[in-house]
NUTI-965714 format. One record per residue (C-alpha): x, y, z; residue in three letters. Coordinates in steps of 0.001 Angstrom, whole numbers. Layout:
<rs>
<r x="X" y="Y" z="Z" res="ALA"/>
...
</rs>
This chain:
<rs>
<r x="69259" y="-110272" z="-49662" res="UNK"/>
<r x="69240" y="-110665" z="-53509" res="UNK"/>
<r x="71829" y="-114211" z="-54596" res="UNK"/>
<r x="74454" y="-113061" z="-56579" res="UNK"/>
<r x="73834" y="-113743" z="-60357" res="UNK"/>
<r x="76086" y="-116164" z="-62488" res="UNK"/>
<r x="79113" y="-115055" z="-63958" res="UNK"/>
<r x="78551" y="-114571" z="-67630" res="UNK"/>
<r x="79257" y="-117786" z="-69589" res="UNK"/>
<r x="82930" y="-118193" z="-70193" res="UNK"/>
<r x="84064" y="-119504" z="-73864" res="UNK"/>
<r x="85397" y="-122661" z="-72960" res="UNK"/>
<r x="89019" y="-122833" z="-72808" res="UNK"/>
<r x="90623" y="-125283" z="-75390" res="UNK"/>
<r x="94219" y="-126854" z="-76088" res="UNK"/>
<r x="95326" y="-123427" z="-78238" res="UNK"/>
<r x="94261" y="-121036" z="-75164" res="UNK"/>
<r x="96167" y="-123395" z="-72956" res="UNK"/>
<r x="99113" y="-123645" z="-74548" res="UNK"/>
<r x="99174" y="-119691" z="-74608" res="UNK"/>
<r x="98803" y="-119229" z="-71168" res="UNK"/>
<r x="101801" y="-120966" z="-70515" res="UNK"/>
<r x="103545" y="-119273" z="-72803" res="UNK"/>
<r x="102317" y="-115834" z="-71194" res="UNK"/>
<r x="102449" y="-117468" z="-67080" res="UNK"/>
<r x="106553" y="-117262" z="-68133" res="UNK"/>
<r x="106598" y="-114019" z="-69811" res="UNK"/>
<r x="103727" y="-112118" z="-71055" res="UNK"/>
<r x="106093" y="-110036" z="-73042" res="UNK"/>
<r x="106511" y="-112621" z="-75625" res="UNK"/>
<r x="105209" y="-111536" z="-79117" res="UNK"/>
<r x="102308" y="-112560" z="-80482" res="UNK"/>
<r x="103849" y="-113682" z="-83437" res="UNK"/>
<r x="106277" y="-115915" z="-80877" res="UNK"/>
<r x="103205" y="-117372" z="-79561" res="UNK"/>
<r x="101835" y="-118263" z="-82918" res="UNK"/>
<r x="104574" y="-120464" z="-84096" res="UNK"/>
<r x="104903" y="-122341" z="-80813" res="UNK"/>
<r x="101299" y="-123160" z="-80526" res="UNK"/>
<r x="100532" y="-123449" z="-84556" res="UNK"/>
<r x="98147" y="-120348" z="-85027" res="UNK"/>
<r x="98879" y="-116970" z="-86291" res="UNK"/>
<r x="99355" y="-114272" z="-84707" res="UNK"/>
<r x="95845" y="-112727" z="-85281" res="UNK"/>
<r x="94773" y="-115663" z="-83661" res="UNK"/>
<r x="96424" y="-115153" z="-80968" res="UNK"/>
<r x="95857" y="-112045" z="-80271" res="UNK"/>
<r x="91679" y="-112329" z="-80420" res="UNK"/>
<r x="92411" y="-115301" z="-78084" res="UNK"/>
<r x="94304" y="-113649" z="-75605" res="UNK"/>
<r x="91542" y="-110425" z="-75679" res="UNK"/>
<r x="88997" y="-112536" z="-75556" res="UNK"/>
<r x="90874" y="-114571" z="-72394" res="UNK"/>
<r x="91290" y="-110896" z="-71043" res="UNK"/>
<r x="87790" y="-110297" z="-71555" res="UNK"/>
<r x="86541" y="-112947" z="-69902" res="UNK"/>
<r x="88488" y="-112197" z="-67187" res="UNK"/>
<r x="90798" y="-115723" z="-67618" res="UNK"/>
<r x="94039" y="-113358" z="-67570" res="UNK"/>
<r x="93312" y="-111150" z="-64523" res="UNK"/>
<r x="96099" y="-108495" z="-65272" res="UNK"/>
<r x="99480" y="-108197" z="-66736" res="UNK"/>
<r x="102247" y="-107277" z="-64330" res="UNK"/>
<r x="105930" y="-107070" z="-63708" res="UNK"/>
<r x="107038" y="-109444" z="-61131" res="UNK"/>
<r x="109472" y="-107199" z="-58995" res="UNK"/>
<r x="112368" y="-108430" z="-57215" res="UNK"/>
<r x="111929" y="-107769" z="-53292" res="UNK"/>
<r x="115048" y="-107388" z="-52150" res="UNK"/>
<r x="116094" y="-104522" z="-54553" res="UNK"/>
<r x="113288" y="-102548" z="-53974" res="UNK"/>
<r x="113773" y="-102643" z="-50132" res="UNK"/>
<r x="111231" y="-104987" z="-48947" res="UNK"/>
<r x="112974" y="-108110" z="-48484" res="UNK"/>
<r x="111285" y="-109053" z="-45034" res="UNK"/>
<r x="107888" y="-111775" z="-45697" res="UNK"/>
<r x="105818" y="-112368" z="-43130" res="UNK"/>
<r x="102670" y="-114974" z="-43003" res="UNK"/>
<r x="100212" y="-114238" z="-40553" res="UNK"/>
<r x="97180" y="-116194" z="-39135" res="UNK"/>
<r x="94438" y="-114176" z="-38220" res="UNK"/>
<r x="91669" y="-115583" z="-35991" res="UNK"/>
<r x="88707" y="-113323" z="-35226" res="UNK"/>
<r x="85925" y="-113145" z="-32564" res="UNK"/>
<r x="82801" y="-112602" z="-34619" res="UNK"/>
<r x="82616" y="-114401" z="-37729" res="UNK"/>
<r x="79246" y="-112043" z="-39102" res="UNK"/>
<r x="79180" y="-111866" z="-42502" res="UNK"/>
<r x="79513" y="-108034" z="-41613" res="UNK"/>
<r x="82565" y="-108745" z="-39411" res="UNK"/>
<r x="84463" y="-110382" z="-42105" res="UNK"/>
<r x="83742" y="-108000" z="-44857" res="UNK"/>
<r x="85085" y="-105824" z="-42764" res="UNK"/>
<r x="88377" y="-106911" z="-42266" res="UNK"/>
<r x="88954" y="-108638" z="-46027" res="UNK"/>
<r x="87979" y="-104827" z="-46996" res="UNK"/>
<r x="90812" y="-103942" z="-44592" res="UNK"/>
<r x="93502" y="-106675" z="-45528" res="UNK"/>
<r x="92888" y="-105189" z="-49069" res="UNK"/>
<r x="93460" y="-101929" z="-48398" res="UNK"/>
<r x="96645" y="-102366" z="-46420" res="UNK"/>
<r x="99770" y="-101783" z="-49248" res="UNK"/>
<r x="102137" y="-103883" z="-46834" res="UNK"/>
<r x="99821" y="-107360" z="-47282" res="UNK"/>
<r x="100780" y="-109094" z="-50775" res="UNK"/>
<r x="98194" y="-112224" z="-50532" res="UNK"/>
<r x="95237" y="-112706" z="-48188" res="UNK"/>
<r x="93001" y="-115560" z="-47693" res="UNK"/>
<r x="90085" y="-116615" z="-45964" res="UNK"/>
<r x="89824" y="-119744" z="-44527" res="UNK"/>
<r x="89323" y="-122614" z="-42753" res="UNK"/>
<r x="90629" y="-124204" z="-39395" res="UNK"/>
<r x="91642" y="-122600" z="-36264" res="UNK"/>
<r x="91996" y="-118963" z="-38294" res="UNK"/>
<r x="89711" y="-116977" z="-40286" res="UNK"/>
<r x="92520" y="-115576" z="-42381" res="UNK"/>
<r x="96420" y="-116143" z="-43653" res="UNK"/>
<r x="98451" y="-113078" z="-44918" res="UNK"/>
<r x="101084" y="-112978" z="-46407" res="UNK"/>
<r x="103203" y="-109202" z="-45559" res="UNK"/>
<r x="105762" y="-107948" z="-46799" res="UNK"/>
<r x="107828" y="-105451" z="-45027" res="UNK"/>
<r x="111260" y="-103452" z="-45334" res="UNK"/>
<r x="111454" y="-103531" z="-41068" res="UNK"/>
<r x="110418" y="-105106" z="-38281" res="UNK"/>
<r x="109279" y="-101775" z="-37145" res="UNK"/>
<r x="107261" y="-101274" z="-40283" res="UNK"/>
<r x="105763" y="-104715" z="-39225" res="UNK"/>
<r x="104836" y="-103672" z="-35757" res="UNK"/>
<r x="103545" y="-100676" z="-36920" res="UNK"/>
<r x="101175" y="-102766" z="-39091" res="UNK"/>
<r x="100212" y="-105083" z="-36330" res="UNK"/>
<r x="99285" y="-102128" z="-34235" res="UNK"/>
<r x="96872" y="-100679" z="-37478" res="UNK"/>
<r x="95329" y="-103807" z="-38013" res="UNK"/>
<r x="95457" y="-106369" z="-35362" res="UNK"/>
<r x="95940" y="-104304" z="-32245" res="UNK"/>
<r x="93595" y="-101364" z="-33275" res="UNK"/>
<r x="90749" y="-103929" z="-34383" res="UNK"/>
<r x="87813" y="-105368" z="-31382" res="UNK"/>
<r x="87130" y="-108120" z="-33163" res="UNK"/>
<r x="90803" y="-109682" z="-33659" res="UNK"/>
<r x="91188" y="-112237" z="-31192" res="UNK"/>
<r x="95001" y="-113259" z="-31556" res="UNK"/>
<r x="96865" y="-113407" z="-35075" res="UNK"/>
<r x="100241" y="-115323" z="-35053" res="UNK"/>
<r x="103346" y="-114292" z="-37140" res="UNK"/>
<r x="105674" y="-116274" z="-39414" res="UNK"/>
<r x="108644" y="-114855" z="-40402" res="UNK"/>
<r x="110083" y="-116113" z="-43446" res="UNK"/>
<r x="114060" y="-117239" z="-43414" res="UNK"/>
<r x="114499" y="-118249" z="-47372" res="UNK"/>
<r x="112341" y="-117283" z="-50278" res="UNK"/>
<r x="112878" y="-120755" z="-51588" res="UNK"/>
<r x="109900" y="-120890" z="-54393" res="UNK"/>
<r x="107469" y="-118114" z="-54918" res="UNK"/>
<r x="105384" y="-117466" z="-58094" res="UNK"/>
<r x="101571" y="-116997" z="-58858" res="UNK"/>
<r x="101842" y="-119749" z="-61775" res="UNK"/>
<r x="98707" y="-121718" z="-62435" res="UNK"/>
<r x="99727" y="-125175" z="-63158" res="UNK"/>
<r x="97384" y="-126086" z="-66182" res="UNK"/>
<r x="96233" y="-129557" z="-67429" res="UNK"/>
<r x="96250" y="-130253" z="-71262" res="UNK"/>
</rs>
């Protein structure tokens, strides 16, 4: 098997670039020209730094951060995941699964006593059941997963805290 080649080299990030990703981590909607005067460039500026911080694949996407509850889904469910076989093979496997499965928001591989943490979200327990019977139940090489059902969104957000 061939190693994976490096990334491509990254421009470093500087002061400017971080300043704008905070600005964008609280609403990417702000315009450019916004940016600019908070941060001291202009907006051109701005703009080639925030393409070339998309190109470099620094700002993974821009989304709209939906509400759960009004759109049905207000059930979240974390789930540890421990497997029997931990083949390179076996674990592709199910992280190509995880990703395919619309209900799971966030999964992660890692380590301790399980392989993997999800985070679910669901409109029913029902819907949930029928997900553990898909992807837990139906799969040989799941050895036990336990469920965590969450009470109080109390803080969620995909923030990156950044140092400056």
């Amino acid at each position: 098997m061939m190693p994976k080649p490096f990334p491509p080299q990254r421009s470093p990030l500087d002061s400017f670039d971080l300043a704008i990703l905070e600005i964008l981590q609280r609403d990417n909607t702000t315009p450019q020209r916004v940016i600019g005067e908070a941060v001291n460039l202009s907006a051109p500026a701005v703009q080639r730094r925030i393409k070339r911080m998309e190109e470099d694949g620094v700002i993974r996407a821009n989304v709209a951060l939906v509400d759960p509850d009004r759109v049905g889904q207000s059930i979240t469910i974390f789930v540890q995941v421990e497997m029997i076989s931990e083949t390179a093979d076996e674990i592709d496997a199910a992280k190509r699964e995880f990703l395919a499965a619309r209900e799971i928001q966030q999964c992660y591989y890692v380590t301790g006593e399980a392989d993997f943490v999800l985070v679910v979200m669901v409109a029913t327990m029902a819907d949930y059941e029928a997900l553990t019977r898909r992807l837990f139940f139906g799969n040989n090489n799941v050895k036990k997963f336990r469920t965590f059902v969450a009470m109080d969104r109390v803080k969620v957000g995909l923030t990156v805290p950044l140092e400056r």
